[in-house]
C-alpha positions as CSV (number, residue, x, y, z in Angstrom):
1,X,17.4,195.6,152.6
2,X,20.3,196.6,150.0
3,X,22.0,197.6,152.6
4,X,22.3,194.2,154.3
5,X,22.4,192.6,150.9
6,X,25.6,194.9,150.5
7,X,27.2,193.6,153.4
8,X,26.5,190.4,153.4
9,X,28.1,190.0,150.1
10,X,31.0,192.1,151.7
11,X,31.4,189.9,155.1
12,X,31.2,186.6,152.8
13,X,34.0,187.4,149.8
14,X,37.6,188.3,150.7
15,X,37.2,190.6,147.6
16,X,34.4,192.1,145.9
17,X,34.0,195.0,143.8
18,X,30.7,196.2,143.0
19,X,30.9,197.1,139.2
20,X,29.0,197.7,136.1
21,X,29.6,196.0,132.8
22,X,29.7,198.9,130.9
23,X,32.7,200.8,133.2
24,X,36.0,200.7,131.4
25,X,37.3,201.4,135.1
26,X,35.7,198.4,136.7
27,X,37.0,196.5,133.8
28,X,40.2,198.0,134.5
29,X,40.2,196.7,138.4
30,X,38.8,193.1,137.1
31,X,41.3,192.7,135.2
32,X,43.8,193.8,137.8
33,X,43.1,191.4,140.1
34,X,42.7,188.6,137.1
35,X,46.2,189.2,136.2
36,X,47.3,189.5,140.2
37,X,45.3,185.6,140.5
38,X,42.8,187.1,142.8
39,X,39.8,185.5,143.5
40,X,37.2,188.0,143.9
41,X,33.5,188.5,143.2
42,X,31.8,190.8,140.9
43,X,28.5,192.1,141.4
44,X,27.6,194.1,138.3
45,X,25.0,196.4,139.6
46,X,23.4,197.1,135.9
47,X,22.6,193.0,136.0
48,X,21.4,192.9,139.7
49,X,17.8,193.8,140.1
50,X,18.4,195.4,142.5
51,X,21.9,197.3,141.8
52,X,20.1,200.8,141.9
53,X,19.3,200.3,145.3
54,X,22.6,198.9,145.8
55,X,24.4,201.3,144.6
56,X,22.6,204.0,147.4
57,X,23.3,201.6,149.9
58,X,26.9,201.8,149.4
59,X,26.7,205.4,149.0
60,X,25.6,205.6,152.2
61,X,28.1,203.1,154.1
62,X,31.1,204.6,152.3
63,X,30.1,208.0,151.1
64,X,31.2,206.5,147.5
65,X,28.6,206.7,144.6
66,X,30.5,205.7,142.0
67,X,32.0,201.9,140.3
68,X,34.0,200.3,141.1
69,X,33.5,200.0,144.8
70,X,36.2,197.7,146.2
71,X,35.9,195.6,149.6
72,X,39.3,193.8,150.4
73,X,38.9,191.9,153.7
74,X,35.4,193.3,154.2
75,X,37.6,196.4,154.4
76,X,36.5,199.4,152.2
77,X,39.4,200.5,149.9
78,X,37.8,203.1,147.1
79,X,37.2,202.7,143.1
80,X,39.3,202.6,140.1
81,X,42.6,205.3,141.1
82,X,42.7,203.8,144.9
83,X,43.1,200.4,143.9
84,X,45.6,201.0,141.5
85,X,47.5,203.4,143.6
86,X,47.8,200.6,146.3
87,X,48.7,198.6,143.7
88,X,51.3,201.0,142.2
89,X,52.9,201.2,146.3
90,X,53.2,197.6,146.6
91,X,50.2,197.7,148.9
92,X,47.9,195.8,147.1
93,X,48.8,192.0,147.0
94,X,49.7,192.1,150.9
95,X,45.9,193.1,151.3
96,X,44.8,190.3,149.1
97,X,47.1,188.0,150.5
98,X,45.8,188.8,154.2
99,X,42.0,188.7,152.7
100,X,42.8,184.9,151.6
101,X,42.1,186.1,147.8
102,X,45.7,184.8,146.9
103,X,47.6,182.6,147.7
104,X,50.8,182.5,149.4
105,X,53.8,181.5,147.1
106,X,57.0,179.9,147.9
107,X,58.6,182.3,145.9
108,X,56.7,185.2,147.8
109,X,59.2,187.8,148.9
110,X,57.2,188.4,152.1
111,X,58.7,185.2,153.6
């Protein structure tokens, strides 16, 4: 059931990251994608009533425990380091921009 819950949430949202309130590092990612004008959707797992159950879920699709979990494109791309590394190669807005979670701007330099 959290499973499919998981997914669904995933298959629906361009970007979601499965986080916890209290995790400096989901804040971190958040706020990354605030600042990058991504629109993306939080589930904080401590709120959820069911985020325990969740949380194995996710464990067992992507063999990741931990918070942040990021889906870009329904596409499983880590926590907290991996985002920011693909942010850090230039990777990062290309994925969001191919998810639909930004927009494409005139002034884009992938013209």
């Amino acid at each position: 059931m959290a499973l499919a819950k998981a997914k669904e949430i995933v298959s629906s949202n361009a970007v979601v990251v499965f986080s916890k309130t209290f995790c400096p590092f989901c804040v971190s990612v958040k706020q990354l994608f605030t600042q990058l004008g991504a629109s993306f959707k939080a589930v904080e797992l401590d709120i959820e009533s069911d985020g325990a159950q969740i949380q194995s879920a996710l464990a067992e699709w992507t063999g990741q425990r931990t918070v942040p979990n990021v889906f870009i494109g329904g596409n499983h791309i880590g926590g907290c380091d991996d985002t920011t590394a693909l942010h850090k190669q230039g990777k990062l807005v290309p994925l969001l921009i191919e998810a639909g979670a930004i927009a494409k701007s005139s002034s884009s330099a992938a013209a």
